[in-house]
C-alpha positions in Angstrom: 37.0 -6.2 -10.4 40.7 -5.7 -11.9 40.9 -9.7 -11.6 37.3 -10.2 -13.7 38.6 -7.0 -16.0 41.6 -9.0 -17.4 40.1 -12.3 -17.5 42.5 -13.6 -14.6 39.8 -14.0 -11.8 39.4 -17.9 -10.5 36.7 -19.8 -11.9 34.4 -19.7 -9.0 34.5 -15.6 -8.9 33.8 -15.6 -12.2 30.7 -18.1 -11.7 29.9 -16.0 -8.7 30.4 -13.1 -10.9 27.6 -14.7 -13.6 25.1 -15.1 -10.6 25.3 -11.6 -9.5 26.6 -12.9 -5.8 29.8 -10.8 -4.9 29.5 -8.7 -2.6 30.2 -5.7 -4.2 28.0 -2.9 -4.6 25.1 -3.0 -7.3 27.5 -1.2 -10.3 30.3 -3.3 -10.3 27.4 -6.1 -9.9 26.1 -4.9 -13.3 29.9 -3.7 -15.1 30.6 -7.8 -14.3 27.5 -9.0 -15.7 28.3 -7.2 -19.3 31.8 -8.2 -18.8 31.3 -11.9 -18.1 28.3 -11.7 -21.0 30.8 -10.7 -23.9 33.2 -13.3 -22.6 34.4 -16.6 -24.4 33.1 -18.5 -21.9 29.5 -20.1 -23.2 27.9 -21.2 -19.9 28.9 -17.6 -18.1 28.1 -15.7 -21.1 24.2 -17.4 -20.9 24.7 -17.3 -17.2 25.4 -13.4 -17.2 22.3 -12.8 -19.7 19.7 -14.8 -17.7 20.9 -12.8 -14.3 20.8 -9.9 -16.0 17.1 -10.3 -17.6 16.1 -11.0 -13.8 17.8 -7.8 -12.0 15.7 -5.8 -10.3 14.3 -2.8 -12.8 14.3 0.0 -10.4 17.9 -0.6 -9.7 18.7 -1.1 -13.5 17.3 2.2 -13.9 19.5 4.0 -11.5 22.4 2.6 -12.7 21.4 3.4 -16.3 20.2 6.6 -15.4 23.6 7.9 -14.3 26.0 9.8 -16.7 29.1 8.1 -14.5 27.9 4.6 -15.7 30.6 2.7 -17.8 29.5 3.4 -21.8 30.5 -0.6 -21.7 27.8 -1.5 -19.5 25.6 1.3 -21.0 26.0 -0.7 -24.9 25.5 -3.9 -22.9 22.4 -2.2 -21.6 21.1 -1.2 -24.5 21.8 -4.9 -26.2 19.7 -5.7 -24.1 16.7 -3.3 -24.7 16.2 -4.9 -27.9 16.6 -8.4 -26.5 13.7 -7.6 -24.4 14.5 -5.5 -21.2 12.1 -2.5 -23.0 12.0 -1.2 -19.5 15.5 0.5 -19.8 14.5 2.1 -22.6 13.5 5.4 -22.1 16.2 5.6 -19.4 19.1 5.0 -21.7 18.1 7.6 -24.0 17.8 10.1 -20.9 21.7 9.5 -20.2 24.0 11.9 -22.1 27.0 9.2 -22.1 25.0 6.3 -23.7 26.8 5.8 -27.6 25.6 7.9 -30.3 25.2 5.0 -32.3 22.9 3.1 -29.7 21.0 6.5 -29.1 20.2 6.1 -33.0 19.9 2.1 -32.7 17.0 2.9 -29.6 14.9 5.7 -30.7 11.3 3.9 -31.5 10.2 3.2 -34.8 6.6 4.6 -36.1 4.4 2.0 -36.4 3.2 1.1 -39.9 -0.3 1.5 -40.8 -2.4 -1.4 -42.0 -2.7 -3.1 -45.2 -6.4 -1.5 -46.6 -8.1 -3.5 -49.1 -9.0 -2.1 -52.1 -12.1 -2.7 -54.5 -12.9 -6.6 -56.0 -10.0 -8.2 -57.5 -7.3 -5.6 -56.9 -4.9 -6.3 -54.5 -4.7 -4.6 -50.7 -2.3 -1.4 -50.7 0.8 -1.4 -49.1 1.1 -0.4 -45.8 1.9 3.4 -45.2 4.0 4.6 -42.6 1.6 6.0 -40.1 1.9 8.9 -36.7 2.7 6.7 -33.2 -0.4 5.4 -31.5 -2.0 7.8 -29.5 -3.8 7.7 -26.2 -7.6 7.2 -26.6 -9.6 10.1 -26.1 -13.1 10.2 -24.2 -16.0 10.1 -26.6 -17.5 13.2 -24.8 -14.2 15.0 -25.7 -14.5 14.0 -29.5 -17.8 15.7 -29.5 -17.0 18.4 -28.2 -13.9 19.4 -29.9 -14.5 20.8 -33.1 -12.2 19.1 -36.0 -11.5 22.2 -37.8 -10.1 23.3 -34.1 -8.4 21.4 -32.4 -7.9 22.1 -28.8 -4.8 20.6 -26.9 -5.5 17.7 -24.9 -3.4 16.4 -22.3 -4.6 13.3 -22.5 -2.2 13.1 -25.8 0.8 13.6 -24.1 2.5 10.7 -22.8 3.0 11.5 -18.9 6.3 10.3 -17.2 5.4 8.7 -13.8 7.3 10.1 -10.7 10.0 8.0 -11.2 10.5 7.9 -14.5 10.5 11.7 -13.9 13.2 11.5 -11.2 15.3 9.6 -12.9 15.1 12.3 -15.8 16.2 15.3 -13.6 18.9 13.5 -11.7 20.1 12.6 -15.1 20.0 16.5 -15.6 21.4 17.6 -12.7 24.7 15.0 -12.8 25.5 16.5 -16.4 25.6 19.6 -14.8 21.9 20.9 -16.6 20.6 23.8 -14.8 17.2 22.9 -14.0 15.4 26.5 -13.3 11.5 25.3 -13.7 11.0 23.5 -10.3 10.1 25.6 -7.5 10.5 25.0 -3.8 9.1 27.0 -0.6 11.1 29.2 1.0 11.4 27.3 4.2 13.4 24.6 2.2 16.0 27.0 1.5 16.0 29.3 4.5 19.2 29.0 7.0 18.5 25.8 9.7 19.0 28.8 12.3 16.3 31.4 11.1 13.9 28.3 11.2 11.1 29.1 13.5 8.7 26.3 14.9 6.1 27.7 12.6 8.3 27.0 9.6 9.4 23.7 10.8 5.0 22.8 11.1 4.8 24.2 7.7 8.0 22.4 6.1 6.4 19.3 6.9 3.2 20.2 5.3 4.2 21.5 2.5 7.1 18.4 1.5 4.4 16.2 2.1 2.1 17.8 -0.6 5.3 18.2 -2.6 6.0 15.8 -6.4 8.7 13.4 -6.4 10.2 16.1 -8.6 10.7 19.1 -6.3 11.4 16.7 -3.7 14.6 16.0 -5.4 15.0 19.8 -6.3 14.5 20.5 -2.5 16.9 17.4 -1.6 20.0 18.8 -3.5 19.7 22.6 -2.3 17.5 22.6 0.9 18.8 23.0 4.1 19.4 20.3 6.9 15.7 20.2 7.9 14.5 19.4 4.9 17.4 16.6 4.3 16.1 15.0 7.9 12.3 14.4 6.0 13.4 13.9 2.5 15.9 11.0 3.6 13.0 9.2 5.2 10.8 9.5 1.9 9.7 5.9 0.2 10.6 6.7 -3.0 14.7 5.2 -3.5 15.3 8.5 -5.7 14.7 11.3 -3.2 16.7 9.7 -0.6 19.7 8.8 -3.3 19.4 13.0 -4.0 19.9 14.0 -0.3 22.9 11.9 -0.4 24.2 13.7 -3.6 23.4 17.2 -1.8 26.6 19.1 -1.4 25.5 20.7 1.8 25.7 17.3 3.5 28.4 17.4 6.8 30.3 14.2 8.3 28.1 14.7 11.2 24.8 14.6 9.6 26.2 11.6 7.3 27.1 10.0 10.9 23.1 10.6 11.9 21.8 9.2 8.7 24.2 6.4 9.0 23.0 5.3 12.5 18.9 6.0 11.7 17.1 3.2 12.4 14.2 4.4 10.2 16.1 5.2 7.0 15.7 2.4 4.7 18.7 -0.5 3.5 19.0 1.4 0.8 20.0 5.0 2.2 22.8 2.7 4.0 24.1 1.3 1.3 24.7 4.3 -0.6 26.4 5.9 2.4 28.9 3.0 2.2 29.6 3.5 -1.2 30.2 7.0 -0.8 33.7 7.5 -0.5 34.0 10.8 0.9 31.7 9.7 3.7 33.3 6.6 4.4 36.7 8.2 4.8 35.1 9.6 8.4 35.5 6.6 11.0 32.8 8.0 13.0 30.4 7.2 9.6 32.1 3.9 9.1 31.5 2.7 13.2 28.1 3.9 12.8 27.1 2.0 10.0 28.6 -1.1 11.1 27.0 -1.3 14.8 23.2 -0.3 12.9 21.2 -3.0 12.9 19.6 -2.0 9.5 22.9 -2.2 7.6 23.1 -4.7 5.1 25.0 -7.7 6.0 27.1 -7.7 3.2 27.6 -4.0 3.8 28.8 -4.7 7.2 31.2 -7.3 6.7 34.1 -5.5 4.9 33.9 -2.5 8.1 34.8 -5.1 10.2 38.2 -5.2 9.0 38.9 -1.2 9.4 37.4 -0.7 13.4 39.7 -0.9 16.1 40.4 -2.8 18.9 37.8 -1.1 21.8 34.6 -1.0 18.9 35.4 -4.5 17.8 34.7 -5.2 21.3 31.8 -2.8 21.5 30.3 -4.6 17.8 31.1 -8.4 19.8 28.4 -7.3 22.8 25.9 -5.5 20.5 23.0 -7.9 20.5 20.9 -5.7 17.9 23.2 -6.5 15.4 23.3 -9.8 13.4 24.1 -13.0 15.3 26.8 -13.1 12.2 28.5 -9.7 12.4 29.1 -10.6 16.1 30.4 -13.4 15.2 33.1 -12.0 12.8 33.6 -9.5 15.4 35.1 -11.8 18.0 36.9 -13.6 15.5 38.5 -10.9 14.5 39.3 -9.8 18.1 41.0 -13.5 18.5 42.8 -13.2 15.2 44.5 -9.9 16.5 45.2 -10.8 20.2 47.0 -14.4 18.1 49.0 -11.8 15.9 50.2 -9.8 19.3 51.2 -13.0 21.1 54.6 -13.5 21.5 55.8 -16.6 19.6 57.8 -19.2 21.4 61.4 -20.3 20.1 60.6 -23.8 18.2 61.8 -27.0 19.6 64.9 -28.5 17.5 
């Protein structure tokens, strides 16, 4: 990253770089993309744009979503928006560090009414600046709604979908917004101790029933039990939340991190996370699971010692390619430990 920051990074890095192939984690993916797409360079600058007109939009939207984005990558972003990624939109203006100026630059316009025609042989008026488009409303509704009355219609509103709505509040919660207007059960927040069976049956019930919203209320400030269902859940943004829960130990970090039904994702973000990845016991755990990300792996190889090297060499769950690495590794050390021989003159 330092290398690709001051323009000193080898040509194939910085082509790598363009194609969105290091293996580095998904934000410094994206930081390199807007770097490499405001750089001299023609063919990495086009490169850079076309990868990042491809990436993935949920993982755009995380990254866009957060308030400890880079404001670089965040004007990149929104360069973008009106070049044609109108998905990031609305999360951009959600994020409390995007540029004033691009907050201005990417609030929608009001679309402008139609030219009307007037009478034979005058010309059509101008077009009028008009309201926004509204939803369509059931003809039933129409008729019943009086027009001198007008009842409020939900159907008017323009409803986030869970995601979109997730994104929203973890926005809120990283720039330190209390958010007081989600509720959760009292077994979420009740001591892991005082749980009895009968509120462990119920837990279950009622997270199941729950939105994605108060699952990521619950995620932050429920208790362990709650963190064991929530970090299972499909949706990316409830398990990123039980990550970001304070409450989190080394040894429940160490369980997540060994789960074999916890998805890539959950994984990845426990690599990233540098107060979890200072614990070896996380690190070995993560790099003998067979879910781990290959790329995710790779660079734990370099910090296990000597007896789990060994352990990661005779683990056939793992990748035939971590193994692999592993025993090479465990050759390159037992070379460095050899004693050398006096050369022959």
């Amino acid at each position: 990253m330092d290398l690709i920051r001051s323009g000193k990074a080898p040509e194939v890095i910085r082509r790598k770089g363009a194609e969105g192939n290091l293996p580095l984690p998904v934000e410094d993916k994206i930081e390199i993309l807007a770097l490499l797409a405001s750089g001299p360079e023609a063919g990495l600058r086009e490169k850079a744009l076309e990868t990042f007109q491809g990436w993935d939009g949920g993982e755009l939207r995380r990254i866009m979503a957060s308030p400890q984005t880079s404001p670089t990558v965040l004007r990149f972003a929104a360069q973008q928006v009106l070049a044609g990624r109108e998905d990031l939109r609305e999360t951009l203006l959600w994020n409390p560090s995007l540029p004033a100026a691009f907050h201005d630059l990417l609030q929608p316009e009001p679309a402008p009414m139609p030219a009307v025609a007037g009478p034979a042989g005058e010309p059509p008026s101008p077009p009028q600046p008009g309201p926004l488009p509204r939803s369509p409303i059931p003809e039933a509704a129409e008729e019943s709604h009086s027009p001198t009355e007008p009842e409020p219609n939900p159907e008017l509103e323009p409803i986030p979908t869970p995601d979109e709505a997730g994104i929203r509040l973890l926005a809120k919660l990283a720039a330190g917004v209390h958010v007081d207007n989600v509720d959760t059960p009292p077994e979420v927040t009740k001591h892991d101790d005082e749980l009895t069976p009968e509120d462990r049956q119920t837990l279950i019930q009622k997270v199941a029933r729950m939105t994605v919203v108060e699952k990521i209320k619950a995620a932050l400030t429920g208790n362990l039990e709650t963190r064991s269902l929530l970090i299972r859940d499909s949706n990316k943004i409830v398990s990123r939340a039980v990550l970001q829960s304070p409450k989190i130990s080394d040894t429940e970090a160490e369980g997540y991190a060994a789960a074999k039904n916890v998805s890539e994702e959950v994984l990845r973000l426990l690599a990233l996370n540098r107060k979890f990845m200072r614990s070896y016991v996380v690190m070995r755990a993560l790099a003998n699971n067979p879910r781990t990300p290959i790329d995710v792996t790779v660079p734990l190889i370099r910090r296990m010692n000597d007896r789990d090297l060994k352990g990661l060499a005779l683990n056939r769950n793992v990748p035939e390619v971590i193994r692999s690495l592993a025993i090479k590794a465990i050759k390159q050390k037992e070379e460095a430990t050899k004693p050398k021989l006096p050369g022959k003159h």
